[in-house]
N, C-alpha and C positions, 0 to 999 in steps of 0.2 A: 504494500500500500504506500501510495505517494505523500509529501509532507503537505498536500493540500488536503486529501481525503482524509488526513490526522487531525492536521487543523479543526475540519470542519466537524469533527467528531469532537474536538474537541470543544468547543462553539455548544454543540448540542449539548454536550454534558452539563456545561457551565449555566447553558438555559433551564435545563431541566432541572436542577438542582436549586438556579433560583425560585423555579416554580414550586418544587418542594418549600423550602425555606419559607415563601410565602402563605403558601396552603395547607400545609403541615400532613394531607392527606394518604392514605397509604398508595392509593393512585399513584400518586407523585411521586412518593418515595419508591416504591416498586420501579417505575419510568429512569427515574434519577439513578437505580443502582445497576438497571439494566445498562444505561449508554455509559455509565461507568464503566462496564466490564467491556463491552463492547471497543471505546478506547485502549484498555488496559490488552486486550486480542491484536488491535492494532498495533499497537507498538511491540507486539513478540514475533518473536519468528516460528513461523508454522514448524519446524524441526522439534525449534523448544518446546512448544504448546506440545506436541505429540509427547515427547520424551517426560516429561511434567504428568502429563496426563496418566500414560504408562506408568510410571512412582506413584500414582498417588494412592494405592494402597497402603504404602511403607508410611504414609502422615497417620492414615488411621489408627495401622499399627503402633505405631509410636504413641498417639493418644491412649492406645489401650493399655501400654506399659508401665506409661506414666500413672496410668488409673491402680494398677497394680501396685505400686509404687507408692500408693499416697502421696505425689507430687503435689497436687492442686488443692488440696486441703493446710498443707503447711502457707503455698504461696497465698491463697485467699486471706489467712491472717495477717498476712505480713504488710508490716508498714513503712519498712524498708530494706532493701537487695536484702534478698536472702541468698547464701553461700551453698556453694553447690554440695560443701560437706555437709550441711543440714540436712541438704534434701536426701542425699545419699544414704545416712545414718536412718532416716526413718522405717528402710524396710529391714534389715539394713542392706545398703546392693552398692557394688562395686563403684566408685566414682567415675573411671572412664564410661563405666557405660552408662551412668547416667548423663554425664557429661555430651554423650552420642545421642541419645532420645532426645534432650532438651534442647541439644542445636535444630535437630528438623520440629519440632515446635516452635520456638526464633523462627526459625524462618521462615513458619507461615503464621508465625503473629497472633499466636497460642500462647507463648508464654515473652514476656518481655527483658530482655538483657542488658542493663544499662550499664555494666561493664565486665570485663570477662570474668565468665563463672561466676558471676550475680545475678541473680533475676526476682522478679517481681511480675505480680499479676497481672493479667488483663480480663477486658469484659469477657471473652471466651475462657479461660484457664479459672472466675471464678462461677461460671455456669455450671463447669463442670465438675463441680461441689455439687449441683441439684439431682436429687435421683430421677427426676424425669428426665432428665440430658444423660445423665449417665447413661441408665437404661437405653436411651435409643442408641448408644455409643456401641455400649455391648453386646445387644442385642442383634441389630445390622453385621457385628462383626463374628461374633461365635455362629447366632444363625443364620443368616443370610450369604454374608459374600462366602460361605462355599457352594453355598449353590448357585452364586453368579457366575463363582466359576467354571463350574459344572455345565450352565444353561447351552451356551456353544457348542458341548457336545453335544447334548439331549435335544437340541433343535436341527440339529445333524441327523441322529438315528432316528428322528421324529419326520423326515422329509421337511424340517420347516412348518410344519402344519402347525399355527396358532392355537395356545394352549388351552382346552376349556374344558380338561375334568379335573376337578380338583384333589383325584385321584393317582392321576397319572400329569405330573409334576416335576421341575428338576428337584423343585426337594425329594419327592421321595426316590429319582435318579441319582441325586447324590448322598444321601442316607443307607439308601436300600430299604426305604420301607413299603414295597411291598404297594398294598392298594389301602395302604394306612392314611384316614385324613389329617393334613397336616395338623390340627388343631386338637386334634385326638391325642399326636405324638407331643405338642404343646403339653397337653397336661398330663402325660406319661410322663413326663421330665420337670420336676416341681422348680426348678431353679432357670430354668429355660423356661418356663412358663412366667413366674416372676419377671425377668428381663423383659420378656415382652410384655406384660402388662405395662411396666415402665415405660417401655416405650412406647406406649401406645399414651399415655399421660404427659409422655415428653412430648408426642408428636402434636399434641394437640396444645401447649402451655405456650403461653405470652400469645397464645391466638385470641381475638376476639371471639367471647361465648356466641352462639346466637341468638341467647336473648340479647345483647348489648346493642342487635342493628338489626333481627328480623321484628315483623311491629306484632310481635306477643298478644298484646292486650286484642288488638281488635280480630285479629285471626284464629284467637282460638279463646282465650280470656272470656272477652265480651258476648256471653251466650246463654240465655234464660235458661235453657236444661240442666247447668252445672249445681250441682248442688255437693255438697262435704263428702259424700257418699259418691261423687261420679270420679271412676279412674281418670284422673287428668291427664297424667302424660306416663305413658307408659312406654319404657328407654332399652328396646330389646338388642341383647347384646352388650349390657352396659359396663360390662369390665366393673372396674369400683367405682363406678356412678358418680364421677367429677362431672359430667353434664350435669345430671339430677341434682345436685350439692350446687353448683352455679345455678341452676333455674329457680333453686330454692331463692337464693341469697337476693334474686334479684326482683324476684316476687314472693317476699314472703309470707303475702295475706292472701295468696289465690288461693282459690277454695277447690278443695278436691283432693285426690290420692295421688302419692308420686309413688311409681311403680320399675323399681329394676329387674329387668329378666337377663340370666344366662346361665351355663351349662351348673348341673350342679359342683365340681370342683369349684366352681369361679365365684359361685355363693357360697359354697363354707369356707373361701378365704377372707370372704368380705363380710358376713352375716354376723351382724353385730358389731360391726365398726361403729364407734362412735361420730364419726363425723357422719355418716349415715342415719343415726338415731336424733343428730341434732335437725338433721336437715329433715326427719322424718318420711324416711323412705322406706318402704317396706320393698323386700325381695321375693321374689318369685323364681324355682326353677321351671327353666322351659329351652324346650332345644326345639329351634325352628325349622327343625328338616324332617321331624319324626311328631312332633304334637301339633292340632288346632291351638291356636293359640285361647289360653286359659282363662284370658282379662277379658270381660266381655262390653261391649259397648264405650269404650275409653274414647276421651277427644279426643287423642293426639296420641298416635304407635308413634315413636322416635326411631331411627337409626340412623347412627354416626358411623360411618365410615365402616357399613355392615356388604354394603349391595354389592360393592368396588370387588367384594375377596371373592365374587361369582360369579359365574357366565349367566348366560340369559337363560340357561333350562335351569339350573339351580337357583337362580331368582324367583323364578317359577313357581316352584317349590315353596318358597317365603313366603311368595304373597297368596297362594292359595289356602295353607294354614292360617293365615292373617284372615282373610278377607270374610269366614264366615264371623267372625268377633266385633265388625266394624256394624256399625249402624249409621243405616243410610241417609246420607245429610248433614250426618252429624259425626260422624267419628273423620277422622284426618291422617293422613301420613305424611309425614316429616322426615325427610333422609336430608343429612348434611354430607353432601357428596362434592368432588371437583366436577363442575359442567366446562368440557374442557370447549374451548374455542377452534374452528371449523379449522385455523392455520393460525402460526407463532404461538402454540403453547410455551407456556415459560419452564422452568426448571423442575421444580420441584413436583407439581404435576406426573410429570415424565418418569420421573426416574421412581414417584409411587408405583407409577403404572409397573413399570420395570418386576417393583419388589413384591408386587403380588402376583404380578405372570408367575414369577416363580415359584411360590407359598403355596398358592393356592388355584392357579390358571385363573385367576382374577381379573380383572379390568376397569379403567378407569374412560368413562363413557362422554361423548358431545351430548346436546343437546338434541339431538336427533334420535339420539341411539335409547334416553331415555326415553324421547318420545314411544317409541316404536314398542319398547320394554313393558312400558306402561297398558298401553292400549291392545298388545298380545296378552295380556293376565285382567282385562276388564276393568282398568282401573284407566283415570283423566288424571292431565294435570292442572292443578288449578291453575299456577305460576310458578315460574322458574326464578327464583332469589340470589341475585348476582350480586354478591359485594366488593369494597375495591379490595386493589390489590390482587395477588394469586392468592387467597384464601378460598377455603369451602362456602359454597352455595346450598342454597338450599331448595328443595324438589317437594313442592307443596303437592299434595296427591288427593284425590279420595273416589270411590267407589263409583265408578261410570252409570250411567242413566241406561 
């Protein structure tokens, strides 16, 4: 690229940034970090970019070391340079090699070095003090990338043919499990189930809830039938119900029942949680591939980031157990899903898509594909619920005429 085409990237950045600055909007910001990167591509060279790209396992790695290490718990408290012998002594591990893990952090701006073999935090090194970052840390890297790496072959012996039984999977090509469902093998492994509960709490944390920007009150709230007695929002698949805990917090005088549903393992880790007892949520088991569903007549079925881990025949599946418990007119479905856009999906998007091809032969749908999803299982949409930024949308649903 020529120093004109730099320039003028560089012009946009400067613009787009002002325009953040001014409107503080996640639009904006999103816009402003994209032609930042964009710049940031221009100015390398396609060899580099490739060769960067190819390593960049060895950062992840390196952050899961340091996790080992208790690196980023010592640096979080620190109020200044802390000595690489500190950090060393805490597990305790060798200097040189700590020494080695904490340069490729430096250098992607992970951990901060303000003079040799001193270092001090930053806003990434003390995130990664929070269990919901952890978790997605560890998670992505004990469970997933072996199955990324795996996927190239298994899309090889597979002719290519796009993944959709969640059966036959590169997880369970690169496990050997067999025609075991991935989520099955989740909770056969209590510690790997844990990880990914995190990161399922991480994947969704510093995001806007959607009560904060979907309009609650008049969509589902503002409706003569609701009485103390009627399931309000009933949150299927809810992992430990930090949705239902936020819907709480943000309406805590709506009247009605808040109801978590998922597998039983996933209720007796959570059943009885206190932050659940405050938020008053009652648990329900229920497995959505093998029961009608149990709640009967609730305003609002929820599912966050449930539909993505399924092809269209095991969606299928979901919503025909659903659909005798809805009552017409009145019951609602709410998935907070990505509605990806027809061209330039952004990043994060993408590379979901990626991690549930593999998991699960899942997929991450347009707005068309919903459409089509919808009205093969008897079900409309009311509206499709676009907020800024790449954040999840939301897929207003209910019972077809």
């Amino acid at each position: 690229m020529d120093i004109q085409q730099i320039e003028a990237l560089l012009k946009h950045t400067q613009d787009s940034f002002d325009i953040y600055k001014a409107t503080g909007t996640e639009t904006s910001r999103a816009h402003a970090q994209e032609q930042a990167l964009q710049l940031a591509r221009s100015l390398e060279r396609p060899r580099d970019a490739i060769l960067k790209l190819a390593y960049s396992p060895a950062i992840v790695m390196a952050v899961k070391v340091a996790l080992d290490m208790k690196v980023f718990p010592i640096l979080a408290e620190a109020s200044s340079p802390v000595p690489l012998a500190k950090l060393a002594a805490a597990k305790p591990a060798d200097p040189i090699l700590v020494e080695r893990i904490l340069r490729v952090l430096v250098a992607n701006s992970i951990v901060a070095e303000p003079a040799p073999c001193e270092y001090l935090p930053t806003a990434l090194s003390k995130e990664l003090t929070q269990r919901p970052s952890i978790g997605v840390l560890e998670s992505l890297f004990c469970e997933f990338l072996p199955s990324f790496q795996k996927t190239p072959e298994f899309l090889e012996a597979t002719n290519y043919r796009n993944p959709d039984d969640p059966l036959v999977a590169p997880l369970q090509y690169t496990h050997e499990l067999g025609k075991k469902n991935g989520f099955t093998w989740l909770c056969e492994n209590p510690l790997a189930l844990s990880r990914f509960n995190s990161f399922m709490e991480g994947q969704r944390a510093d995001r806007l809830h959607w009560g904060d920007w979907f309009p609650v009150d008049e969509q589902i709230l503002d409706h003569p039938e609701i009485t103390s007695e009627t399931p309000l929002l009933v949150d299927i698949g809810a992992g430990r119900g930090h949705d239902l805990i936020g819907f709480r917090q943000r309406f805590p005088d709506a009247t009605g029942k808040l109801i978590l549903e998922d597998l039983s393992t996933v209720i007796d880790e959570v059943k009885g949680a206190q932050d659940l007892a405050a938020a008053k949520v009652d648990t329900q088991v229920f497995d959505f591939f093998n029961e009608v569903q149990p709640v009967q007549g609730a305003r609002a079925y929820y599912f966050k980031n449930v539909m993505h881990d399924w092809s269209d025949e095991k969606a299928a599946i979901i919503f025909n157990n659903l659909k005798p418990a809805m009552k017409r007119g009145f019951s609602k479905i709410i998935m907070e899903e990505y509605i990806l856009p027809d061209q330039n999906a952004s990043s994060l998007p993408c590379t979901t898509d990626m991690a549930v091809m593999i998991f699960c032969s899942g997929l991450e749908r347009t707005r068309q594909r919903w459409d089509n999803l919808l009205k093969a299982n008897g079900l409309r949409a009311l509206k499709y619920w676009v907020r800024e930024g790449e954040g999840l949308g939301i897929i207003e649903a209910e019972l077809a005429e």
